[in-house]
LOZA-341244 format. One record per residue (C-alpha): x, y, z; residue number from 1. Coordinates in nm, 2 decimals, always signed. Layout:
+--------+--------+--------+-----+
!     px !     py !     pz ! pos !
+--------+--------+--------+-----+
!      X !      Y !      Z ! NUM !
...
+--------+--------+--------+-----+
//
This chain:
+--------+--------+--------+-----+
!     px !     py !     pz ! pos !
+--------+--------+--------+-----+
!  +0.00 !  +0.00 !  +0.00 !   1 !
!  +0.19 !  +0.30 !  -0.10 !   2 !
!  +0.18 !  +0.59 !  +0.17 !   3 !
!  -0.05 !  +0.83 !  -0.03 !   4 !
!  -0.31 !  +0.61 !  +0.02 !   5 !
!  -0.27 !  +0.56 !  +0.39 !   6 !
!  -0.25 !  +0.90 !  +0.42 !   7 !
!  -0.61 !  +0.93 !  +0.22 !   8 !
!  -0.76 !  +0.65 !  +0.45 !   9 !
!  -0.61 !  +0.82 !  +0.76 !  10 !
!  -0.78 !  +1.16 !  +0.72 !  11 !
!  -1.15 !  +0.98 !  +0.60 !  12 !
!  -1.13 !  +0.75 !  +0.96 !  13 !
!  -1.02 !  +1.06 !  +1.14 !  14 !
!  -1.32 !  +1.30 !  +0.97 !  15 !
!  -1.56 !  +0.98 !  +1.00 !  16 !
!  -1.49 !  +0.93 !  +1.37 !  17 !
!  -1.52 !  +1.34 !  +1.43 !  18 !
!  -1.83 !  +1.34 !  +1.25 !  19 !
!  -1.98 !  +1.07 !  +1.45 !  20 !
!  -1.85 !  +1.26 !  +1.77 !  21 !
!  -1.96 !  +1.59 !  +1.72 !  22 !
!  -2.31 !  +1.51 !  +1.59 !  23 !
!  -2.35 !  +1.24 !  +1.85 !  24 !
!  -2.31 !  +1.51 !  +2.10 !  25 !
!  -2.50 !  +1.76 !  +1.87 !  26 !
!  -2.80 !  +1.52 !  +1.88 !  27 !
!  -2.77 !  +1.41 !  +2.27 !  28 !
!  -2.79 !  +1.79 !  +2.33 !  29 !
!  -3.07 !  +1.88 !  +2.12 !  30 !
!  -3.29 !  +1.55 !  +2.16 !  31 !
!  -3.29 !  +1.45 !  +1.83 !  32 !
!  -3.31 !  +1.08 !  +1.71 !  33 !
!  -2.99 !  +1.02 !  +1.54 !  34 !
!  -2.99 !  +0.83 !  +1.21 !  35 !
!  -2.71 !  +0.57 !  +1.25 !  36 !
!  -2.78 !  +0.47 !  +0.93 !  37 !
!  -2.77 !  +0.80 !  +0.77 !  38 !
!  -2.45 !  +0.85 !  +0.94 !  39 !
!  -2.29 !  +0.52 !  +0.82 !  40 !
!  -2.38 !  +0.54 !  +0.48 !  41 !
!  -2.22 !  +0.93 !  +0.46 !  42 !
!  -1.97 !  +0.78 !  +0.59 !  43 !
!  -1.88 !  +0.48 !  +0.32 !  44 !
!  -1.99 !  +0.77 !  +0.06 !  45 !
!  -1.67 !  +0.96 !  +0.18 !  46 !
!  -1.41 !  +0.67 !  +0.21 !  47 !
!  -1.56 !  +0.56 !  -0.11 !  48 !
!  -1.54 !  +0.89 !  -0.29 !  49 !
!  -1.18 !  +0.97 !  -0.19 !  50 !
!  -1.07 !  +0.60 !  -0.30 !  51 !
!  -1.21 !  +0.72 !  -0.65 !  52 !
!  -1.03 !  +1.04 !  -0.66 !  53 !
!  -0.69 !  +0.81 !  -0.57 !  54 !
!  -0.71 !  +0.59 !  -0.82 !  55 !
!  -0.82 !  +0.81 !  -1.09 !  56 !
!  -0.55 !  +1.07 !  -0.97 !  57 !
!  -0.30 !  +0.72 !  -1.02 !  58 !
!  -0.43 !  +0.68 !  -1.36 !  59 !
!  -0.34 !  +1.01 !  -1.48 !  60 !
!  +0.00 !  +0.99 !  -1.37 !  61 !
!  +0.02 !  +0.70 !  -1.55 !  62 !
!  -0.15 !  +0.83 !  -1.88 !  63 !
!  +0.10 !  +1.17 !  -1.90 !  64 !
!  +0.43 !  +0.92 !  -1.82 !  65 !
!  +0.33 !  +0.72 !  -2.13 !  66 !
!  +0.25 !  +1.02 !  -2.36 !  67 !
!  +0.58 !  +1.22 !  -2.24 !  68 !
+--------+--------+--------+-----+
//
């Protein structure tokens, strides 16, 4: 796994985990039902939406080092 990649799933688990802790909190103090399955589908959407901007970002490299 190169270190790009960590580096992209690092920052998605740390904003995933954030998210869950500040609108957990948001949602204890307001009395509002949370959606745990609202929140765990934003969250694959991110992980899953960053993991397509990797590879496609990989690809391009890729594409300019064969055309130079």
């Amino acid at each position: 796994m190169k270190t790009r990649m960590k580096h992209y799933l690092l920052i998605d688990c740390s904003y995933v985990f954030f998210q869950f802790v500040i609108m957990g909190t948001f949602d204890l103090l307001t009395n509002h039902a949370y959606d745990f399955w609202e929140y765990v589908t934003n969250s694959l959407g991110i992980i899953g939406i960053s993991i397509i901007f990797y590879f496609s970002a990989e690809m391009y490299k890729k594409y300019k080092q064969q055309k130079s």
